[in-house]
Backbone as CSV, one residue per row, in Angstrom:
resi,resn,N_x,N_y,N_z,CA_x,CA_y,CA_z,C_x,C_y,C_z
1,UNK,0.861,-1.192,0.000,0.000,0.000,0.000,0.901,1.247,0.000
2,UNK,0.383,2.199,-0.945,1.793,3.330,-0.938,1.385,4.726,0.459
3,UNK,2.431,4.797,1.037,2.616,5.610,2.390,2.276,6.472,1.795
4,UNK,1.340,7.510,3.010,1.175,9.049,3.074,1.823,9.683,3.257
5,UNK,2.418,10.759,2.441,3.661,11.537,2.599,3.165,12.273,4.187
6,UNK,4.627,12.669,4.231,4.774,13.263,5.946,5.524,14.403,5.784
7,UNK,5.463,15.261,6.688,5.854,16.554,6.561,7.425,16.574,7.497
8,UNK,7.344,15.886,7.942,8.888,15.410,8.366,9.942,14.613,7.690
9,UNK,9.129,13.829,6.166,10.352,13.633,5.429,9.785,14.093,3.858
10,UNK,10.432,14.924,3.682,10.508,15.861,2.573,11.195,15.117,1.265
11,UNK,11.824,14.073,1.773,12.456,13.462,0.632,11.483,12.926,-0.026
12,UNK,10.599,11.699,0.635,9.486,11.216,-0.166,9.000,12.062,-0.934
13,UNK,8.569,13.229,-0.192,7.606,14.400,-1.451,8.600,14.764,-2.808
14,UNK,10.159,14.602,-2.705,10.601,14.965,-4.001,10.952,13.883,-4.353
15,UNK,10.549,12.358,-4.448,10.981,11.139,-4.846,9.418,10.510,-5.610
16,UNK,8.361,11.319,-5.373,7.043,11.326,-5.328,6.839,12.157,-7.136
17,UNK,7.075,13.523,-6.120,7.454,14.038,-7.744,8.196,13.732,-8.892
18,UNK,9.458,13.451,-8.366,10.265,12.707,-9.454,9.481,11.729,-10.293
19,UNK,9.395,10.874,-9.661,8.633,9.725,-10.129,7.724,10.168,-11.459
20,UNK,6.561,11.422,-11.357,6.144,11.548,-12.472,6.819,12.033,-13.694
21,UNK,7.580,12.558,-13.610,8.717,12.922,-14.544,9.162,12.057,-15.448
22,UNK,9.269,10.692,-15.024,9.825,9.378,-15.240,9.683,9.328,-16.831
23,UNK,8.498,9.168,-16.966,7.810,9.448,-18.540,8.094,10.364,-19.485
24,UNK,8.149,11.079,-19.128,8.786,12.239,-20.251,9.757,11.820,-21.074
25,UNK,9.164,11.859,-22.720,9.595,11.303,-23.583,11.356,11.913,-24.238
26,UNK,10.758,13.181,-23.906,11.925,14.095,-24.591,13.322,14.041,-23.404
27,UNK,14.102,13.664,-24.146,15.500,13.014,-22.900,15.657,14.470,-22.114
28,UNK,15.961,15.875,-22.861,16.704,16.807,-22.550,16.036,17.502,-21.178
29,UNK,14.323,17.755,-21.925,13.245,17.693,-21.096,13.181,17.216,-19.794
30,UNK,13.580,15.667,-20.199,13.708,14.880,-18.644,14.702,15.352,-17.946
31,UNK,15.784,15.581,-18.597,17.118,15.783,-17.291,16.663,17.629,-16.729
32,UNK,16.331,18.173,-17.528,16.103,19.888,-17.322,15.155,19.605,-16.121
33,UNK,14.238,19.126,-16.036,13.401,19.088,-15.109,13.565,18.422,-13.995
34,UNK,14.320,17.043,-13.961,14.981,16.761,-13.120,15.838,17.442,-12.167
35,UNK,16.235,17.911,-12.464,16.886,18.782,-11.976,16.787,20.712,-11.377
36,UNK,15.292,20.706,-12.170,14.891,21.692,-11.418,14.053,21.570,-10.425
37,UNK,13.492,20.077,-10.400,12.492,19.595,-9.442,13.241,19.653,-8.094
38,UNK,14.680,18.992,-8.151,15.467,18.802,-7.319,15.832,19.868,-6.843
39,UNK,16.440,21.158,-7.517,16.774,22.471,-6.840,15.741,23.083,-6.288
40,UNK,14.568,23.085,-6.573,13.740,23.915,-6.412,12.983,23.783,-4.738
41,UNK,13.228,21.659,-4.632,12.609,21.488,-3.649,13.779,21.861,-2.455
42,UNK,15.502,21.941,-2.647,15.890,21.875,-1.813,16.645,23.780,-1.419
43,UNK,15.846,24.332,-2.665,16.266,25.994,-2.185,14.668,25.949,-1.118
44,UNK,13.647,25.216,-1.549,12.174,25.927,-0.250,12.915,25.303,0.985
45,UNK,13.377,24.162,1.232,14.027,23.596,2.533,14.852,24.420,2.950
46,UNK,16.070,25.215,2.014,17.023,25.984,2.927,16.376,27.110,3.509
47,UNK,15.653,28.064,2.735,15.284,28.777,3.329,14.049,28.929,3.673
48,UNK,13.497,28.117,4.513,12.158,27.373,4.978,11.120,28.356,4.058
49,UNK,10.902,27.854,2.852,9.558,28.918,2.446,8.623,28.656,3.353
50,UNK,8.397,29.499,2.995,6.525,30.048,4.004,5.082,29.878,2.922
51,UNK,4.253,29.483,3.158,3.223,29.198,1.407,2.660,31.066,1.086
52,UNK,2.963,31.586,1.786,3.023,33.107,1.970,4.096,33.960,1.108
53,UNK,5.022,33.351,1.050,5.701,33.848,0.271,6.483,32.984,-1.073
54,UNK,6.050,31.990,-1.407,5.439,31.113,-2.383,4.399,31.901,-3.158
55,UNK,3.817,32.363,-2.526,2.534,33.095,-3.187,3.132,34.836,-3.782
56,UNK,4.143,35.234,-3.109,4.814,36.095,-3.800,5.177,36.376,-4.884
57,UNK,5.943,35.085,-4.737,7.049,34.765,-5.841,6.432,34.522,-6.969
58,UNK,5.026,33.352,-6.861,4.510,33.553,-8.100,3.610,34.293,-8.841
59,UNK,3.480,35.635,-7.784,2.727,36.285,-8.531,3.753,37.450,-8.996
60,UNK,4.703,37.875,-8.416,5.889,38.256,-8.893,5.753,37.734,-10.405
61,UNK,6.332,36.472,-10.478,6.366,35.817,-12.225,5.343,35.877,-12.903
62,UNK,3.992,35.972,-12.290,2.889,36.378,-13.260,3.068,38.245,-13.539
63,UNK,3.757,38.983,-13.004,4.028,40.122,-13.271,4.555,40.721,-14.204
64,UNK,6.207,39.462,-14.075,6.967,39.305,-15.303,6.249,39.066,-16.629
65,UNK,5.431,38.122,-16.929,4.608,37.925,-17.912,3.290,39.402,-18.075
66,UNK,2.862,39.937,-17.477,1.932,41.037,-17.677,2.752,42.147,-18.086
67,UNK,4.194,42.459,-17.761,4.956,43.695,-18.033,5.692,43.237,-19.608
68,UNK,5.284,42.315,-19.970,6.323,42.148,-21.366,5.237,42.684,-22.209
69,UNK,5.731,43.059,-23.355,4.873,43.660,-24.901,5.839,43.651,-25.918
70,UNK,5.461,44.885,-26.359,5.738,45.235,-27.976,6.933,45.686,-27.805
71,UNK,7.379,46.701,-26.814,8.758,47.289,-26.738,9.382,46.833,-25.591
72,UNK,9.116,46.123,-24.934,9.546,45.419,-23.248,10.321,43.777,-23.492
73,UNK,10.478,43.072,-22.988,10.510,41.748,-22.876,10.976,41.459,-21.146
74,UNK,10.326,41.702,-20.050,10.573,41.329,-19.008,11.474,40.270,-18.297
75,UNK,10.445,39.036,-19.238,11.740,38.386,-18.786,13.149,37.870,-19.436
76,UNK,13.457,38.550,-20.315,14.495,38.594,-20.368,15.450,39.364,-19.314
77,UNK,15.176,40.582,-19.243,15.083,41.523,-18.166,15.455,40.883,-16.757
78,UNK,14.497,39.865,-16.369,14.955,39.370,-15.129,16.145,38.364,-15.149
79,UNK,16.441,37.883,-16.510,17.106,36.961,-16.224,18.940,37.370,-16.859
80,UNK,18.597,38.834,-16.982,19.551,39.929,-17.286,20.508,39.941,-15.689
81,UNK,19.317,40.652,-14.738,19.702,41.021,-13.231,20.370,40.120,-12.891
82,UNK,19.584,39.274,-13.230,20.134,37.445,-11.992,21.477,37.069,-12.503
83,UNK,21.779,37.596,-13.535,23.340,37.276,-13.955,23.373,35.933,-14.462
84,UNK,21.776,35.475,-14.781,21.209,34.044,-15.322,21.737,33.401,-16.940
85,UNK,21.252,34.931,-17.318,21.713,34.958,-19.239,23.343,34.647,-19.408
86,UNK,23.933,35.726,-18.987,25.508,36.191,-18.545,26.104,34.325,-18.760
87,UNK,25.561,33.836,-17.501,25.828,32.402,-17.338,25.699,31.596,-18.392
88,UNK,24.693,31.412,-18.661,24.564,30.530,-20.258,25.510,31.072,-21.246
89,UNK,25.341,32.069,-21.628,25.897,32.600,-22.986,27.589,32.519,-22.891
90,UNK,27.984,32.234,-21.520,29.384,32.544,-21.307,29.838,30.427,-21.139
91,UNK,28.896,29.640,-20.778,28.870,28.297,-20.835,29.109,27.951,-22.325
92,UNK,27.810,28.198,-22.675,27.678,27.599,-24.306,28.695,28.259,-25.120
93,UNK,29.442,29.103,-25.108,30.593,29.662,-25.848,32.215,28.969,-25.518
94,UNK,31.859,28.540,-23.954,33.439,28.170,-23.380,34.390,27.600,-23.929
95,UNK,34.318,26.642,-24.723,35.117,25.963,-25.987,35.292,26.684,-27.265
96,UNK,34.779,27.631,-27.656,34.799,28.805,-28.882,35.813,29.544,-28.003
97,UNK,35.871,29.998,-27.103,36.584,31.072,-26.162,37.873,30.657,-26.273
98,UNK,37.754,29.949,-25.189,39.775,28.780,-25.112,40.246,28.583,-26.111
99,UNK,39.513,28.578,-27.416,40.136,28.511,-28.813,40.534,29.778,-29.119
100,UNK,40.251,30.723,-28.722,40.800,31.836,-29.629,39.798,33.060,-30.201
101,UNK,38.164,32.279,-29.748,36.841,32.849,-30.378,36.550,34.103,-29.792
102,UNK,35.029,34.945,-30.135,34.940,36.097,-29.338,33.996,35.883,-28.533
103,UNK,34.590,36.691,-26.912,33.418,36.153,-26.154,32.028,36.819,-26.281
104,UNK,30.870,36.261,-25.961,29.620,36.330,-25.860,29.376,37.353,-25.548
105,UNK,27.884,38.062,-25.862,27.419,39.016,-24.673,25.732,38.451,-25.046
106,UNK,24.709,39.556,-23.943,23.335,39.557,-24.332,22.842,39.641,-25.399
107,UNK,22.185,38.891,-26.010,21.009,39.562,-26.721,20.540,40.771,-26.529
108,UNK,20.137,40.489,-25.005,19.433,41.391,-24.459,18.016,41.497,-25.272
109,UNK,16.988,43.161,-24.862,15.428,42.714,-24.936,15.027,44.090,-26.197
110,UNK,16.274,44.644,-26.751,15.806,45.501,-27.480,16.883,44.869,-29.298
111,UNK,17.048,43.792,-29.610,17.561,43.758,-30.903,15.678,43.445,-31.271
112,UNK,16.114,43.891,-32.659,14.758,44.016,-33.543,14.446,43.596,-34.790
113,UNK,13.560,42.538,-35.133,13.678,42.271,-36.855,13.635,43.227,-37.716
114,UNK,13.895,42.610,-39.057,14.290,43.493,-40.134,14.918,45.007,-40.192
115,UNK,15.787,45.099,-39.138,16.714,46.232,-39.302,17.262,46.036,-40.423
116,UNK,17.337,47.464,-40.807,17.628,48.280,-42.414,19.304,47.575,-42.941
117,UNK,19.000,46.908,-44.288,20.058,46.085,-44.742,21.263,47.432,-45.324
118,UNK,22.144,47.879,-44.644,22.899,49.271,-45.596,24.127,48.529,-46.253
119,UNK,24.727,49.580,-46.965,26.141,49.117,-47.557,27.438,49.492,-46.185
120,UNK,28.369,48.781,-46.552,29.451,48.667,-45.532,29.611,50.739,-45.704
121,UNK,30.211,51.012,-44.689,30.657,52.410,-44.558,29.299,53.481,-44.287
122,UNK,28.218,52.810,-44.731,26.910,53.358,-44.128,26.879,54.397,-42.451
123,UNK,26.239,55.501,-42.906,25.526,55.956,-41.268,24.328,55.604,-41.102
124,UNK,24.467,54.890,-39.734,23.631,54.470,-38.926,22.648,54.981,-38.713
125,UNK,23.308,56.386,-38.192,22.383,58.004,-37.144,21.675,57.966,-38.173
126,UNK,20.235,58.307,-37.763,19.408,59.675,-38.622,19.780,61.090,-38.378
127,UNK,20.144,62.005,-39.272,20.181,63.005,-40.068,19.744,64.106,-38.465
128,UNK,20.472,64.724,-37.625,19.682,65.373,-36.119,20.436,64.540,-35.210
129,UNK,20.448,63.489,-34.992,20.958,62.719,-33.728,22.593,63.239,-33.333
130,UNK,22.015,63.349,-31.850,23.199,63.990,-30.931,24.162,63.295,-31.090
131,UNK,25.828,63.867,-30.901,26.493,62.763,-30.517,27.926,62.955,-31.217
132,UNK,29.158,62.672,-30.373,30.308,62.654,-30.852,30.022,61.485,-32.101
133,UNK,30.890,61.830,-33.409,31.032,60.493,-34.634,31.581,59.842,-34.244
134,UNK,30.982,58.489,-34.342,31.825,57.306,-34.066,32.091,56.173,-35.505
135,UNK,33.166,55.864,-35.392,33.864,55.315,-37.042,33.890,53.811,-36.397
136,UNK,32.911,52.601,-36.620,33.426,51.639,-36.552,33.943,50.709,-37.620
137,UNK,34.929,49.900,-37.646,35.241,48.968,-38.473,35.225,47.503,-37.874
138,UNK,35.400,46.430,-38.633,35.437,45.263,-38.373,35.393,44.312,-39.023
139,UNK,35.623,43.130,-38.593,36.014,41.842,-39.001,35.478,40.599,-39.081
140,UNK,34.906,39.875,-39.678,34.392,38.688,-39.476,35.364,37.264,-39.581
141,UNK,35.985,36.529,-38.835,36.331,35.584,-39.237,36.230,34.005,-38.848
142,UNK,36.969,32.891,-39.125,36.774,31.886,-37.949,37.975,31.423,-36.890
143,UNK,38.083,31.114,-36.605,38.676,30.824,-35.336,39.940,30.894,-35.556
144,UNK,40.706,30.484,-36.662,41.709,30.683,-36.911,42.467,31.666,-37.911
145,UNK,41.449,32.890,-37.581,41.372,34.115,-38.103,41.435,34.126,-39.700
146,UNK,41.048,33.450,-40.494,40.679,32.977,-41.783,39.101,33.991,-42.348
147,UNK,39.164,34.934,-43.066,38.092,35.938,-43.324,36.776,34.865,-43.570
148,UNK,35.518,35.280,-42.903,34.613,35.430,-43.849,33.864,35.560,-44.563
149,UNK,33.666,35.332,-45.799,32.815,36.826,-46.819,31.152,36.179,-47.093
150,UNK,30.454,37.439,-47.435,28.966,37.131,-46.824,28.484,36.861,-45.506
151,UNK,28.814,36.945,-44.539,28.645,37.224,-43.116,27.463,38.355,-42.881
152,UNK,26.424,37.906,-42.127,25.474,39.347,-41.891,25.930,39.282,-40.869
153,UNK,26.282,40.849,-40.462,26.727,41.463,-39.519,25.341,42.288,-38.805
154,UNK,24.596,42.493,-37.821,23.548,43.136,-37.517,24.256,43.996,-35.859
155,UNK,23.907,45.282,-36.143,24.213,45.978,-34.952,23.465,47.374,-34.767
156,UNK,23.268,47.048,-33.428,21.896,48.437,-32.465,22.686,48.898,-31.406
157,UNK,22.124,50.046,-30.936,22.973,50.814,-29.967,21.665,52.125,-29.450
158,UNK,21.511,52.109,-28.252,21.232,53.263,-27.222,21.838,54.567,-27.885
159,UNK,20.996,55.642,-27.923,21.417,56.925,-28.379,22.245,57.888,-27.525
160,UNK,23.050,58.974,-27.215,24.094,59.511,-26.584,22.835,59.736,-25.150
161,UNK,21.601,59.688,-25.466,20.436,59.958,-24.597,20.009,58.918,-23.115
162,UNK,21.250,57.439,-23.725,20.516,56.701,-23.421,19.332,55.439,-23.509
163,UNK,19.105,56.085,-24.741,17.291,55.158,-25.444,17.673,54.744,-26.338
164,UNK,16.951,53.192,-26.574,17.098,53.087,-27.876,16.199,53.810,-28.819
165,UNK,16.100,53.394,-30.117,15.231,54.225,-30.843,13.458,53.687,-30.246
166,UNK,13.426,52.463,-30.314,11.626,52.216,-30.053,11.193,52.481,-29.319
167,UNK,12.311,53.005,-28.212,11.265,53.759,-26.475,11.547,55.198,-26.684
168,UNK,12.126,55.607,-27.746,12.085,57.498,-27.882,11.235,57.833,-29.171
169,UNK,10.362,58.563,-28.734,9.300,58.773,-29.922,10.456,59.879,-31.089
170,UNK,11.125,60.455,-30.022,11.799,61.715,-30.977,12.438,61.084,-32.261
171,UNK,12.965,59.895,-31.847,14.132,58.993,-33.089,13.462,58.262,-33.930
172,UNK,14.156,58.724,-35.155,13.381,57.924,-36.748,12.829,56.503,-36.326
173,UNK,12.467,55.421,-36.996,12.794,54.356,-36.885,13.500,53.603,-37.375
174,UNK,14.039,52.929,-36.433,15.564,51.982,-37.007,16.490,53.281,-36.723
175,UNK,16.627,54.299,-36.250,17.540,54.819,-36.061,19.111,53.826,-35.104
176,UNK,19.750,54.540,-35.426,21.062,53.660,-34.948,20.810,52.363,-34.726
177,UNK,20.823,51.541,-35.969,20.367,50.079,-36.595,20.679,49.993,-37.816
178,UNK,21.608,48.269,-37.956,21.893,48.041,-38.971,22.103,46.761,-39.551
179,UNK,22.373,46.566,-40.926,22.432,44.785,-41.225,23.671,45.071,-42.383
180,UNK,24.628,44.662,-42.441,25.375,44.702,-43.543,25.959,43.302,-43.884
181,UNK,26.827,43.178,-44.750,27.065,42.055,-45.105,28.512,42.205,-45.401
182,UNK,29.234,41.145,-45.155,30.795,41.113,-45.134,31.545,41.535,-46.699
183,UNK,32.522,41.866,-46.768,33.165,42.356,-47.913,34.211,40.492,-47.907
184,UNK,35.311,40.182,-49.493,35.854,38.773,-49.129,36.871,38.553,-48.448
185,UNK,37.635,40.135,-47.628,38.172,39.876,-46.567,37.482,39.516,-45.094
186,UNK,36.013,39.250,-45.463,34.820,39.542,-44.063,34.838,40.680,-42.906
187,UNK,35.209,42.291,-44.338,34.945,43.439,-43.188,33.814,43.971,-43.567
188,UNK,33.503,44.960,-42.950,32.685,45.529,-42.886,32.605,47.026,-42.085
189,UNK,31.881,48.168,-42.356,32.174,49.298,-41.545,30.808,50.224,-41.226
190,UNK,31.270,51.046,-40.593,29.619,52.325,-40.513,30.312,53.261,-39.688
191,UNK,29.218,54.287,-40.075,29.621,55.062,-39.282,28.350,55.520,-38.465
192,UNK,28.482,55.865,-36.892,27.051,55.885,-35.723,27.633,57.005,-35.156
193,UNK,27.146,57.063,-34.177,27.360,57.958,-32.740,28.009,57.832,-31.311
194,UNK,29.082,58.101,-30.848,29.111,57.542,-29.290,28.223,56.923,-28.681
195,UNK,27.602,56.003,-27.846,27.014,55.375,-27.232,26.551,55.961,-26.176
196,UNK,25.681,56.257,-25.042,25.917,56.434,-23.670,25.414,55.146,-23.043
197,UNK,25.537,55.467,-21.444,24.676,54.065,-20.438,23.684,54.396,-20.382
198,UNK,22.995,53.558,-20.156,21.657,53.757,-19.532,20.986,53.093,-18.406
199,UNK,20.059,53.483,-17.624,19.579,52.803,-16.917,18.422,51.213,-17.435
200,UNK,18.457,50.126,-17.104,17.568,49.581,-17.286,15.981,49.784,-16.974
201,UNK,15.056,49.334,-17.853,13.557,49.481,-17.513,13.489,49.215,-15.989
202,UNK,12.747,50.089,-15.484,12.545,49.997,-13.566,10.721,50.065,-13.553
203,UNK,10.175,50.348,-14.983,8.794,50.090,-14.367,8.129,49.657,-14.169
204,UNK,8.429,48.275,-13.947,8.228,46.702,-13.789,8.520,46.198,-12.501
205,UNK,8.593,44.905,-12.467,8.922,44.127,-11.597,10.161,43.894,-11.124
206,UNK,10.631,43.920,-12.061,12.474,43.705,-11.896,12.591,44.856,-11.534
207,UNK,12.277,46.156,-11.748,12.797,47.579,-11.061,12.331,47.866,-9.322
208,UNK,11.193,46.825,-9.186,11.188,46.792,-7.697,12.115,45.801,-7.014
209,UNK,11.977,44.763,-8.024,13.284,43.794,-7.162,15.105,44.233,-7.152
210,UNK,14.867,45.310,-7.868,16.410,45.987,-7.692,16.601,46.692,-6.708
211,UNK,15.130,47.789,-6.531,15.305,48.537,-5.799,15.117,48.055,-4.327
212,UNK,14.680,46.847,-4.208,14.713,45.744,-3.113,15.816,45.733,-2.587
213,UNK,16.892,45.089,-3.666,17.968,44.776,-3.290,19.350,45.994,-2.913
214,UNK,18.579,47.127,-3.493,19.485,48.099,-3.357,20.677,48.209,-4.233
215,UNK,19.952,48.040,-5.137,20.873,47.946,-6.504,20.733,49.200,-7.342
216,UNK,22.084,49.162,-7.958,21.963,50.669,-9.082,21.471,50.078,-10.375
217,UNK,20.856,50.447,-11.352,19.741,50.196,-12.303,21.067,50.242,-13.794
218,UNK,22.208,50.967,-13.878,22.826,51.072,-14.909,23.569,50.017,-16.090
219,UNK,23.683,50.002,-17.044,24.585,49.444,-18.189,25.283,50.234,-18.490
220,UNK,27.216,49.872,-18.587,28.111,50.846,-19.460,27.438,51.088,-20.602
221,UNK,28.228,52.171,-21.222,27.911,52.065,-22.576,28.068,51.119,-23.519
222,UNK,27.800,50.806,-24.655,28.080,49.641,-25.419,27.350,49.616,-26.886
223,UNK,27.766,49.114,-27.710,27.299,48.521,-29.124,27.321,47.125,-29.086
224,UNK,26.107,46.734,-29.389,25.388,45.582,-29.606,26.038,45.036,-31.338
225,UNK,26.215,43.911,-31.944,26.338,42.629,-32.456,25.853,41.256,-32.792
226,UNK,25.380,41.097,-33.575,25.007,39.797,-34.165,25.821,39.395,-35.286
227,UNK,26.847,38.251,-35.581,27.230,37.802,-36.765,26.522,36.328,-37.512
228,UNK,26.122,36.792,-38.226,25.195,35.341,-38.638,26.444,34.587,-39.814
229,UNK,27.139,33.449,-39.814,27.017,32.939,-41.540,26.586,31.476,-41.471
230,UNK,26.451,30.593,-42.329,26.240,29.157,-42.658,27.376,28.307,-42.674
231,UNK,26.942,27.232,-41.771,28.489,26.660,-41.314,29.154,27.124,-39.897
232,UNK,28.457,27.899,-39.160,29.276,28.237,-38.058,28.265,28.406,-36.871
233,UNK,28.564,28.784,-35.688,27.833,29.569,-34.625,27.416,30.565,-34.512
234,UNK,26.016,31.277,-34.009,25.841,32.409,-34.149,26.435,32.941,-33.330
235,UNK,27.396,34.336,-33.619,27.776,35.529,-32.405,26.908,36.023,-31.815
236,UNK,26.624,36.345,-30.721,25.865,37.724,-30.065,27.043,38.236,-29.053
237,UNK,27.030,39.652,-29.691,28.162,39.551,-28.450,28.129,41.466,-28.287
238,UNK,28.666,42.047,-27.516,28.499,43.322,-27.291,29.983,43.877,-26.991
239,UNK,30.302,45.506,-27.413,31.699,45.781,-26.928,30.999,47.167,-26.171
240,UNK,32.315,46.874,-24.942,32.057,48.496,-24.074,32.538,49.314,-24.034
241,UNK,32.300,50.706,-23.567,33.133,51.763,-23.838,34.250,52.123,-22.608
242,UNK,35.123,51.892,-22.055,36.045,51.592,-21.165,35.965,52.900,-19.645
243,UNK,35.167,53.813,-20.521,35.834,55.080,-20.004,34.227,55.205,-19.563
244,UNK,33.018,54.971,-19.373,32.023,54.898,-18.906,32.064,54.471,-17.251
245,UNK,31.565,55.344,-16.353,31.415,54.876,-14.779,31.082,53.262,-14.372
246,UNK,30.379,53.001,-15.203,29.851,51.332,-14.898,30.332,50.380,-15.769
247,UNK,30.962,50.693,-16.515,32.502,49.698,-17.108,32.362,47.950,-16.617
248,UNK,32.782,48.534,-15.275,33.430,47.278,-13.993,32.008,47.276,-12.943
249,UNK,31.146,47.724,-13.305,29.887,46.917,-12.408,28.576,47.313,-13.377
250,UNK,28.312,46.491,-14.233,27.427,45.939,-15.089,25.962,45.515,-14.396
251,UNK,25.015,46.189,-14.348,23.878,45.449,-13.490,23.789,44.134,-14.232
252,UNK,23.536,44.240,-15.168,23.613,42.655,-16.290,24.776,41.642,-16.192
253,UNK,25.906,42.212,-15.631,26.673,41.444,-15.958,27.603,41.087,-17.180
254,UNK,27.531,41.853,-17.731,27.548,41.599,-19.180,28.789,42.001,-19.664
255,UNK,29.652,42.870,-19.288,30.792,43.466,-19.721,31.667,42.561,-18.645
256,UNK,31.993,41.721,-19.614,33.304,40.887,-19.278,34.664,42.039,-19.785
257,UNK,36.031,41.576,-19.330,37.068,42.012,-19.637,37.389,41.798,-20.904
258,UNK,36.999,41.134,-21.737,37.933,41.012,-23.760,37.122,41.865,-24.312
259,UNK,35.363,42.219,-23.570,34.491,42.945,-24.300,34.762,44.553,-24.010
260,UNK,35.958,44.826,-22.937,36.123,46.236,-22.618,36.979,46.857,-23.577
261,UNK,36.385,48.228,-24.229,37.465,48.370,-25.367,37.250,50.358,-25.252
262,UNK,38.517,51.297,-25.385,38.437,52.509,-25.447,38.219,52.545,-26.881
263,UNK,37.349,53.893,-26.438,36.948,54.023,-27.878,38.135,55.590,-28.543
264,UNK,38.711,55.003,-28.950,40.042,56.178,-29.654,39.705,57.049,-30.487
265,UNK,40.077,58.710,-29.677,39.852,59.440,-30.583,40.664,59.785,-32.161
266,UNK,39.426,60.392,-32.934,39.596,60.467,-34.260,38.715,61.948,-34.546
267,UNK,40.055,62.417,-34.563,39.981,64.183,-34.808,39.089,64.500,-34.136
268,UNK,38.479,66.205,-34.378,38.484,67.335,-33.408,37.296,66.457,-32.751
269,UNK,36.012,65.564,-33.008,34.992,65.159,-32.213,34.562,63.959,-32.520
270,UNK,35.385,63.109,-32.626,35.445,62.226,-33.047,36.065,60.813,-32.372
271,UNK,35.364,59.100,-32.807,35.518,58.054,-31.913,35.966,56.915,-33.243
272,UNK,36.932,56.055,-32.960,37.089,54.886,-33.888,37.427,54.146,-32.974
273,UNK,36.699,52.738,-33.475,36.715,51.692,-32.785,36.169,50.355,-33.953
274,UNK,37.532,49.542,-33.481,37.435,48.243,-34.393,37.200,46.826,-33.782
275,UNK,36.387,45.926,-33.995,35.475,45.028,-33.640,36.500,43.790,-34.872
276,UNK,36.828,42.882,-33.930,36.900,41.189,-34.640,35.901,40.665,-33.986
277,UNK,35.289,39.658,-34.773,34.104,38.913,-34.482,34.258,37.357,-34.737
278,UNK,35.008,36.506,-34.127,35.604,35.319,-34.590,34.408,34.236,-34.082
279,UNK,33.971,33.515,-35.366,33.212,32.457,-34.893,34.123,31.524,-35.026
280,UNK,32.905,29.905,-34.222,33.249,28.812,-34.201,32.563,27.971,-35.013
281,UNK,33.004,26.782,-35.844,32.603,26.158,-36.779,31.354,25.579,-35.740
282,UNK,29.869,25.285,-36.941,28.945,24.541,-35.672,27.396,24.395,-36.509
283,UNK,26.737,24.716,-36.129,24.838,24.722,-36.237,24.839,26.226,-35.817
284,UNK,24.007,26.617,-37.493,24.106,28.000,-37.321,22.893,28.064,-36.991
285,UNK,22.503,28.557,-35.487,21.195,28.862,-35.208,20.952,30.251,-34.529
286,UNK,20.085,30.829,-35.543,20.082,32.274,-34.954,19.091,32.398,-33.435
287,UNK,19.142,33.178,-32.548,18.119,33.285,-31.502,17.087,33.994,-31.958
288,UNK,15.937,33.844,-30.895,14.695,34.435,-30.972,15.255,36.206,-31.017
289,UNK,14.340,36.714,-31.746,14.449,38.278,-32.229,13.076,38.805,-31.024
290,UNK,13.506,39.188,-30.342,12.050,40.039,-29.048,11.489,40.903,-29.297
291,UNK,12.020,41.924,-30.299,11.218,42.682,-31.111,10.977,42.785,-32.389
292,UNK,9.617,43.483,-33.055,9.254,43.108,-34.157,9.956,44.382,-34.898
């Protein structure tokens, strides 16, 4: 006859659960869950949840889901803070890295489909936008620095303001946004604007759980990256501006040390800065795009 679980052994209740799991057809499925069944039951044991604050938490995550839209993606957002993303993207790269590859950065919750396809040497800015010139160049290659050509290169960037273009009504659309395609040395160039930091979205959920924690809300400055080609891994990866206050404390996490780069001046108001983008041979799979 099968025993009534007891509130004094907690193991049965996660040997109980397990058990239904058992079935799950999809292998990856099975171990992912396995294993969150297992953490999950033994983070409520450490810190004795309360069903009180169980009830927080998940309405917290139903929050996360009510604050995402058209220009938001929440939870990405949360899993920005938690230094959750940071983790993966810096895992799944680790063998591209030790080789010689470029390291990772966010997605993050503002890259956007069909940004404007330009020719290499293209400006970014719309025609008004503030901002020291910034001259970037760059490189596409593979691991063993071998060019290469036809590479879409896709890159977005925060205005000297701060914003990207879809949360400032003032900026064109697609302003500072771009898609180019590699030349057969796999370069490519443009010309944009200095970058500034910005604060992350706070009018959400995650902006109370920062301000919970007593956290500062900022990102260095930075230019965003995507290298797509066939035959390889997708890049996402971001470079920072060195000389920005939050450089070395990233609320995201995100500005590792290979991604810190000064941006060198180039005449009377002026920024150049050059980008290698080294993939790893693999399954070219692009990520989900969060905005339309």
């Amino acid at each position: 006859m099968p025993q009534a679980l007891s509130a004094s052994d907690p193991s049965a209740l996660l040997d109980a659960v397990l058990k239904t799991n058992k079935k799950t057809s999809n292998p990856r499925l099975k171990a992912v869950m396995d294993a969150a069944i297992r953490h999950l039951h033994a983070f409520a044991l450490e810190v004795d949840l309360t069903p009180d604050e169980l009830h927080v938490g998940l309405e917290f995550l139903v929050a996360v889901g009510h604050a995402t839209g058209p220009t938001k993606h929440e939870g990405i957002l949360l899993a920005d803070i938690l230094g959750l993303a940071t983790l993966t993207q810096l895992r799944g790269a680790r063998h591209a890295v030790a080789a010689g590859g470029t390291e990772p950065a966010l997605v993050g919750p503002f890259w956007r489909a069909n940004q404007p396809l330009r020719p290499s040497g293209a400006t970014i800015s719309s025609p008004g936008t503030p901002g020291a010139r910034l001259t970037v160049t760059g490189r596409v290659t593979d691991l063993k620095g071998d060019s290469i050509a036809g590479a879409r290169v896709e890159t977005w960037q925060a205005s000297p303001k701060g914003l990207y273009e879809n949360q400032d009504p003032e900026q064109e659309d697609m302003n500072l946004r771009g898609r180019f395609e590699t030349d057969e040395q796999g370069r490519f160039s443009f010309i944009s604007v200095r970058p500034a930091g910005y604060p992350v979205p706070v009018d959400g959920p995650c902006g109370e759980l920062l301000a919970a924690q007593g956290r500062h809300t900022m990102r260095p400055a930075h230019l965003h990256f995507i290298a797509v080609a066939p035959g390889y891994r997708v890049l996402a990866t971001q470079f920072f501006d060195t000389e920005d206050p939050h450089a070395y404390d990233d609320v995201v996490f995100g500005a590792v040390g290979s991604l810190l780069r000064r941006f060198e001046p180039d005449g009377a108001n002026g920024y150049r800065l050059h980008v290698e983008l080294k993939l790893e041979r693999g399954e070219t799979r692009v990520p989900h795009c969060p905005l339309p």
